[in-house]
Every structure is written in C-alpha cells, then in structure tokens.
BASE-729381 format. One record per residue (C-alpha): x, y, z; residue in one letter. Coordinates in steps of 0.5 Angstrom, whole numbers, plus 500, padded with zeros to 3 digits. Example, Ala and Ser with C-alpha at 12.3 -4.5 7.8 and 13.67 -1.06 7.14 Angstrom:
// residues 2
- px	py	pz	type
- 525	491	516	A
- 527	498	514	S
This chain:
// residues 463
- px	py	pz	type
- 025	386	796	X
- 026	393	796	X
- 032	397	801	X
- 025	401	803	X
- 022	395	805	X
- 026	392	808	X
- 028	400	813	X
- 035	398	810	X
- 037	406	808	X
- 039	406	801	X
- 046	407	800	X
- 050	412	794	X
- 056	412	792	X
- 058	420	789	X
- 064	419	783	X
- 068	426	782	X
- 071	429	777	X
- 075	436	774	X
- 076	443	779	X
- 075	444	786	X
- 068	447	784	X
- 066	439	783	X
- 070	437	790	X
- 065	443	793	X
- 058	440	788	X
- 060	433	790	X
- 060	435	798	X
- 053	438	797	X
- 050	432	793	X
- 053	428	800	X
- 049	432	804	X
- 043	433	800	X
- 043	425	800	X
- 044	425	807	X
- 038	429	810	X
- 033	425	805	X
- 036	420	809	X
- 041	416	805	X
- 047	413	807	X
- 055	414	804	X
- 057	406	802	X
- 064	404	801	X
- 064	404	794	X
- 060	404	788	X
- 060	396	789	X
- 055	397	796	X
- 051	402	792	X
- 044	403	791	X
- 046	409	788	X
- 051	412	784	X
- 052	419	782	X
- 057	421	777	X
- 059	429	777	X
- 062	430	771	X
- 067	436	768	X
- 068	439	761	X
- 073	444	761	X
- 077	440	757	X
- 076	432	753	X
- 080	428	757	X
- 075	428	763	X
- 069	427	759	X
- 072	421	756	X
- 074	418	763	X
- 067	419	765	X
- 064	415	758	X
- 070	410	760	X
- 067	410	767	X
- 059	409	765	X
- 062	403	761	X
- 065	399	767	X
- 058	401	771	X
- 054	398	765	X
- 056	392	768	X
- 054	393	775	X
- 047	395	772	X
- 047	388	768	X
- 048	384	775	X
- 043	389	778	X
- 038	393	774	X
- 035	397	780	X
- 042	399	781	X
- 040	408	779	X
- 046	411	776	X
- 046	419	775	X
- 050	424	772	X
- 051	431	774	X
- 056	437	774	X
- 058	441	767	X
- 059	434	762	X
- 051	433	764	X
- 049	440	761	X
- 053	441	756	X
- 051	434	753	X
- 046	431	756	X
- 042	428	750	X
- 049	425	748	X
- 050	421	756	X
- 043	418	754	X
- 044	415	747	X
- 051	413	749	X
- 049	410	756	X
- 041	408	755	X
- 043	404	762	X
- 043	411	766	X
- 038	413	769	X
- 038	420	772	X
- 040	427	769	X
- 042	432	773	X
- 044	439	771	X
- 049	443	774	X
- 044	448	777	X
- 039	443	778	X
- 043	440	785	X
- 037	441	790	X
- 033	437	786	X
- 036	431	785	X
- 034	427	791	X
- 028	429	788	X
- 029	425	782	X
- 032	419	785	X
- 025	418	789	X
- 021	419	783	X
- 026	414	780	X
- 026	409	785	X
- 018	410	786	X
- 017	408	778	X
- 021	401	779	X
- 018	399	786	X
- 011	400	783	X
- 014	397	775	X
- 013	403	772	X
- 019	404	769	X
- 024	399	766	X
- 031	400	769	X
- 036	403	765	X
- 031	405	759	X
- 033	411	755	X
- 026	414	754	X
- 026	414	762	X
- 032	418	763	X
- 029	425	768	X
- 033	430	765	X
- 033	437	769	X
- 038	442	764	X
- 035	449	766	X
- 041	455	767	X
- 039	462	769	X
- 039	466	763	X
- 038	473	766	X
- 042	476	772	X
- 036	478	776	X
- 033	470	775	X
- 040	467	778	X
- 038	468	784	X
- 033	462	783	X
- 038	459	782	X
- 042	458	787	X
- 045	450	790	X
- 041	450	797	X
- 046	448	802	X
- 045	442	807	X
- 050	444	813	X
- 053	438	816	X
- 054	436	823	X
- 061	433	822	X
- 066	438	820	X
- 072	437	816	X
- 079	440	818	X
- 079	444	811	X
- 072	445	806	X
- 071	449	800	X
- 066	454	800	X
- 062	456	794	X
- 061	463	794	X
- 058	464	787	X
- 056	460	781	X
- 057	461	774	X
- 062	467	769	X
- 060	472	765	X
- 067	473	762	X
- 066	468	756	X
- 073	467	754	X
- 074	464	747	X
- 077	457	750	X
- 072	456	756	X
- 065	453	756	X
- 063	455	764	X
- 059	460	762	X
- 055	454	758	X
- 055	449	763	X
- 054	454	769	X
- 050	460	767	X
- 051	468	769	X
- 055	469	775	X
- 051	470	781	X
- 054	471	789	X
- 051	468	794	X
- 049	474	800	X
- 055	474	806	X
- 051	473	811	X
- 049	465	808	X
- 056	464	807	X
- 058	467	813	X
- 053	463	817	X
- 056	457	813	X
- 064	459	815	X
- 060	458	823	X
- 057	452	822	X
- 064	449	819	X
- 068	452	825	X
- 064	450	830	X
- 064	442	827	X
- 071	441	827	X
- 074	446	820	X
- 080	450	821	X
- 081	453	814	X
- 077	455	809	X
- 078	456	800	X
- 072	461	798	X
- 071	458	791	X
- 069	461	785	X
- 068	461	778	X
- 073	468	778	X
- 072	469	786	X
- 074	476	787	X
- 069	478	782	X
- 064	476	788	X
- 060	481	789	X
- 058	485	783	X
- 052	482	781	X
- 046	479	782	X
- 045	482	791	X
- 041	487	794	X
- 047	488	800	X
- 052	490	796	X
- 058	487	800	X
- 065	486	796	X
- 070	480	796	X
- 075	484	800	X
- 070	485	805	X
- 068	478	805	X
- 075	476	805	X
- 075	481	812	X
- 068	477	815	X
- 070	470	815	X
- 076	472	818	X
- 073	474	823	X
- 070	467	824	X
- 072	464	831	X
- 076	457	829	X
- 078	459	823	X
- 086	461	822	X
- 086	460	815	X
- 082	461	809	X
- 084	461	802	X
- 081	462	796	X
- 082	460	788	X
- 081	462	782	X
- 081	470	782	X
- 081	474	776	X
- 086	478	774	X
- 082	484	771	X
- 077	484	778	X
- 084	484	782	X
- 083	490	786	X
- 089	493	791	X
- 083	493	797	X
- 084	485	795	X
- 091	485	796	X
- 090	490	802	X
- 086	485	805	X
- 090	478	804	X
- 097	482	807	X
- 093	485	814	X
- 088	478	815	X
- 092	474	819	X
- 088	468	817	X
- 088	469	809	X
- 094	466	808	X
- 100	469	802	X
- 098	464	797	X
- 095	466	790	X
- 093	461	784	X
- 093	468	779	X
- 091	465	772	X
- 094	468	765	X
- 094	463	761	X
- 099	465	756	X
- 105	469	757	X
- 103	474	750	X
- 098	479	749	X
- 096	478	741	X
- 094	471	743	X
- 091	475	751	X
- 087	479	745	X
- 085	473	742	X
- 082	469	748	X
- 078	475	751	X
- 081	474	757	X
- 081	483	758	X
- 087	485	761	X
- 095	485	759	X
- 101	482	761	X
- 103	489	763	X
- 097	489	768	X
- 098	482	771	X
- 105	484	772	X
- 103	490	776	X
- 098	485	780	X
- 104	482	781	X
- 108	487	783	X
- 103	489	788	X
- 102	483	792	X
- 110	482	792	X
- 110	489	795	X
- 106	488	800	X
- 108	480	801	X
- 115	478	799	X
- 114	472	801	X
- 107	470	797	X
- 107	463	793	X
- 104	465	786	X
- 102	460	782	X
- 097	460	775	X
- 095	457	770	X
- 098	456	763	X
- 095	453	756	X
- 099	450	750	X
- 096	450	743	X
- 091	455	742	X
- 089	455	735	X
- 094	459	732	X
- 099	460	736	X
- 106	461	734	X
- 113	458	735	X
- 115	464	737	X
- 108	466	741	X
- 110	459	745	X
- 117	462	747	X
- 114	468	749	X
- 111	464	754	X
- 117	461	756	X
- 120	468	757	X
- 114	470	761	X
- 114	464	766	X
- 121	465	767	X
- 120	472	769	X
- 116	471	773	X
- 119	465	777	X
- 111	462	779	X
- 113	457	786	X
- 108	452	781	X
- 103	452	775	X
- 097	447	773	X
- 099	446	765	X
- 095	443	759	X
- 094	444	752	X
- 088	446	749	X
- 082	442	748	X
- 077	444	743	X
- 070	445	747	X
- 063	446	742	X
- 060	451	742	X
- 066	456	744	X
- 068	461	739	X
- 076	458	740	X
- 073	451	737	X
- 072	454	730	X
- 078	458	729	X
- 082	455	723	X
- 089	454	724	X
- 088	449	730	X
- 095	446	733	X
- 096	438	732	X
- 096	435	738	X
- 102	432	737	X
- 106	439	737	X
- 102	442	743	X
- 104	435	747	X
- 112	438	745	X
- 110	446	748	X
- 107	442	753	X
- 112	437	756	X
- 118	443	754	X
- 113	447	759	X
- 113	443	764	X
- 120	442	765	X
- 121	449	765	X
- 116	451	770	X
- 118	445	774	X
- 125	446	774	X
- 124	454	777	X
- 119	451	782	X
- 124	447	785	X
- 131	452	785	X
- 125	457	789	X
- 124	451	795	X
- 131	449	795	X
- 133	456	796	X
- 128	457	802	X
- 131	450	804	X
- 139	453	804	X
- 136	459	808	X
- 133	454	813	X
- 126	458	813	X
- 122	456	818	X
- 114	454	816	X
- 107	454	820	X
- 105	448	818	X
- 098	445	818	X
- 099	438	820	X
- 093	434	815	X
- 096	427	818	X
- 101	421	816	X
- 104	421	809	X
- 100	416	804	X
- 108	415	801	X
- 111	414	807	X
- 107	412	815	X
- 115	415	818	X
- 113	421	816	X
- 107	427	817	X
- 105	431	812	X
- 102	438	813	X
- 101	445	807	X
- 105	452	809	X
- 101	458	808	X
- 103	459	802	X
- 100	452	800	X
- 106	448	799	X
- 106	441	803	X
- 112	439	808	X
- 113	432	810	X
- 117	432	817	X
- 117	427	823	X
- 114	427	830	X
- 114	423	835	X
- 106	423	837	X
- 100	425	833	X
- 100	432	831	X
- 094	432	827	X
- 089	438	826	X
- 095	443	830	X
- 098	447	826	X
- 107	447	828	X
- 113	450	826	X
- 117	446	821	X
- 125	448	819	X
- 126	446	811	X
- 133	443	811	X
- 131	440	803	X
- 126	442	797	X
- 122	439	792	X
- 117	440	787	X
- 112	440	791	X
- 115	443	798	X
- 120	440	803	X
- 123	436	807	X
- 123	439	814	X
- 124	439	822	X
- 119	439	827	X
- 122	445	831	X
C-alpha cells in the first residue's frame, strides 16, 4: 500500500553539494516539496524521496555525486518505489551520462527547472501506483534541461520562490541566476544560463518574510552579485541600492553578500558597505591568480592593478575589513614563475583567508582544449605550497588582532560542535569565536575580547 493510500505524507530527503548557491537551491527545493505537502525525513533511509543537488565547477564533486548514486542503488534495490532525483549543475551539463551510468534514478531535473519538480515527482509517482512504469528504468527518466537562451527570455525562467513560515538565524538570498562573463575555465554560464536579477521588490519581500520569522542576517547570493541589476528588469535598481533597501529591513542587523566581480565593483558598492551599518566589512573578492598574462588568458577582464586599487579603496574606507578570495592552481599553461607571482601576490595583499584549488578541466569550456595542461601531481605541489602560504598569513593577521586585545560583536550561532564548553558565533568580518558564557546566548549578538588567534578566527572572552 501506497503512502497516499495510506494519508501518510510521503517524505524526501535533499543531499547537497558545491557553493552557496546549491545551499540556496537545496532550501527552495525543501520548501517546494513542503507546500505539495511533503514532509523532511531524518535521512535518506526514511526516504520516500531522495533529491540529489549536484555541482560541476570542478571533478571531484561530480564524482562523489556517482559515488553516492552507487551506495542509493542499494536502497532502491531493497525498495524499487524509493524515487531518486538528480538536480543542480551536474544534472544540466550531463544529464544523458546520469542516466546511462545510474538507470536506477528516476527524475532529472535541470538547474532552471526547480519550480517544476514536485511536478515531476507526482507525475512519477502517478506512473508507479498506476504500473505504468518500472521503477528505476532508464527510458523512464523525466528529463527537463531547458536554460534561457536570450536576455529577454530569462525572466521566464526565474525559480519561484516558496516562503517558509519558520525562519532561520541566517539565510541565503538569491538575487539573480545565471553569468555571462564565460570565463575560460568555468561552466556556470553552461549549466545556469544568461544572467538575470530578480525585481528588488520580490527580494525585498523575501528579506521581510525571513525578519519576521526568526532571521537576523542575510547573504545576497549571486553568480557575480554585484553585477545585480544590469540586465534582464524593467525597474532599473543597482546593487548599491539594493544593498540600501534591505538594510533597512526591520530585524535584520546583518547582511552580507558572495561572490562579487571584480570588474563590476563600483565605489557606490563600496560607499554602500562602509555607511550601512548592517553590511557587514567583510569581501570574498575572487582573483584567481596573482598574474596578468594568465588573467588575459582566463578571460577574467580586469588586472592585478585594478583589483589592488578596489582593495586599496575598501581599506580606505575599512581598515579594518576582512578580504578573502578565491585562487586556482594549474591552468593550462601556467608557469613556475606565473605560479610564484601568485605567491608574491597573496603575500602583498595579506587576504584574512582564501578557498584554494587546482584546475579541473570541465567540457566544453575554452580552457579544456588548451594544450600545455599541468600534470596533477605538479598542480597538487602549487596547491599544497599555496595553502600553506596563505594559511600562515592568515593566522599572523588573527594573532595580531588577538595581541591587541580587539573586542568583536559576535553573532552567537549556538555551542561549539567541537567542544559543548564552548559557544560559537561569526565576527562581522565573518571570522568564527569561540568563548565560554554561563547561559544560552543564542541568536543574540555580544561582545567578545580576542585573547588567542587561529586560522579560522579566535578564542576570546565574553565581555
């Protein structure tokens, strides 16, 4: 007998992986479900349903997807009405190759294609009650890969978004989908489409909902945020002045936002961040390399001189801002002495920390048929030489600001996973404090002496 036959609420399970974009995808996909009247189970073992949200920026998340539908294949053995789904960036770029090398699934969804897939899942689930498909059959497989092809079509391709009635203390809010800067090295353009935003008002309305049910801080989450704003509204609104209109959201005393662009930085932007008193002074500024031949190549469109004058700007006008960014080892071609560059470069710039990785080659990217390709085992060396590099600056900048007994409003997230003595919060400048309180300070945000730095922030006092 069927969960609907029985009235029981089917249950769905939705597994993650790749940026903060998923986190966001995976969150809509929850709330979607949830409103066709689905309940979150425990885990993909009380499942009725099991979503995959997938991501392909590079290899190593595509195969722990494939390593994932392996162990599912079990569970869909011991139960053939079990429904697996696959969704996010690896379903649009491969969705052919999903279903050859995992004819057990049964749904594919595409990354612009989320509204629909409590659609597709009682389609599906109609075609088994009634035995009009087998379980698990690759022929079977619902596949939806549309992506917008013109600016003036994105809009129709815009991810309804389901409010939730409980809010959470911080939440991701997509603003726009999609990137047309098509670096050399990056699919997302491939798997998300042309770049459009969504109108202010439906994400003001958004920010509203979450600050009356609970959320105190927001990220504004983008492809390229800052680019917000330059295609695809009838209103014209740019993202300093988005950045201005959810500030002044009642509740909300923080928001952030990842990733911006360097070209797209504007001096309003930065205005914006040092007069809000709710953006906090925190950047993820991505370079990718610290030297200007391999820049050119990338297609990334600016150069180190232009992103050290936006740093120069921001410290201007923030002394005391955290920057982080983003830096890839191993592009086809690249040099030794390329590769110190971008050693000199994290060393002049001292970046409080950085998400670090080797190139993956990703079809049909430009980069992928460059000849002169790195051998992983040499991009492994820059990348471990990196890391210690960047690692080693990070933690001189905490234990400086440690030494100087630097005081931090701390947003208090709850007790340390690592260690229940302990509550853990994030600085403004999104560094995480760890400190020890005699009562539950969750949700509030409170004042914190550093007295010890780490690589990912401090050890402090409560004050």
């Amino acid at each position: 007998m069927s969960a609907n036959e029985t009235n029981t609420p089917r249950k769905f399970a939705v597994l993650t992986w790749g940026c903060q974009m998923n986190v966001d995808d995976s969150d809509q996909i929850e709330n979607l479900l949830q409103a066709d009247g689905m309940e979150k189970a425990n885990g993909v073992e009380d499942a009725d349903v099991i979503i995959l949200n997938t991501c392909s920026v590079r290899q190593k998340p595509e195969d722990k997807v494939f390593s994932k539908l392996g162990e599912l294949a079990e569970l869909k053995a011991a139960n053939p009405k079990l429904t697996i789904g696959v969704t996010g960036c690896m379903a649009q770029r491969a969705g052919s190759e999903i279903a050859r090398r995992a004819p057990h699934i049964d749904v594919i969804a595409g990354t612009a294609q989320l509204e629909r897939i409590p659609e597709m899942l009682r389609k599906r689930q109609s075609l088994l009650e009634t035995r009009q498909a087998t379980p698990g059959r690759a022929k079977d497989v619902l596949i939806q890969l549309e992506l917008p092809r013109k600016v003036n079509e994105a809009n129709l391709f815009l991810p309804e978004r389901k409010r939730v009635t409980t809010g959470k203390l911080k939440s991701f809010v997509s603003i726009m989908y999609g990137c047309d800067k098509f670096c050399a090295f990056c699919i997302v353009p491939l798997t998300r489409g042309k770049e459009r935003s969504r109108p202010a008002a439906d994400i003001v309305a958004e920010v509203e909902h979450l600050a009356a049910h609970g959320t105190r801080e927001i990220t504004l989450l983008g492809q390229t945020v800052n680019s917000y704003g330059l295609k695809g509204l009838d209103a014209t609104c740019s993202f300093a002045e988005l950045l201005r209109r959810v500030s002044a959201v009642p509740g909300i005393e923080r928001v952030r936002f990842t990733s911006p662009y360097p070209k797209d930085f504007t001096d309003d932007v930065i205005e914006a961040i040092a007069t809000l008193p709710q953006v906090c002074e925190q950047i993820h500024l991505p370079v990718q390399v610290g030297d200007d031949t391999l820049l050119k190549r990338m297609h990334r469109g600016y150069t180190l001189d232009q992103y050290r004058e936006i740093v120069r700007k921001l410290r201007a006008a923030m002394p005391d801002i955290a920057i982080t960014t983003d830096l890839m080892l191993g592009f086809p071609g690249e040099t030794e002495e390329q590769f110190q560059n971008t050693m000199a470069f994290v060393d002049e710039i001292r970046f409080d920390g950085a998400f670090m990785f080797i190139y993956s080659p990703r079809d049909p990217t430009q980069a992928a048929k460059l000849p002169d390709q790195i051998p992983h085992k040499e991009k492994s060396r820059r990348l471990d030489l990196l890391i210690e590099r960047v690692n080693t600056i990070a933690v001189e900048i905490n234990n400086q600001q440690a030494a100087e007994g630097r005081i931090f409003d701390v947003l208090v997230d709850g007790i340390s996973p690592k260690n229940h003595d302990l509550w853990q919060g994030v600085t403004r400048g999104g560094k995480t404090v760890h400190f020890a309180a005699g009562r539950d300070l969750t949700g509030q945000i409170v004042r914190v002496r550093a007295k010890s730095g780490h690589m990912w922030g401090f050890h402090g006092d409560l004050v």
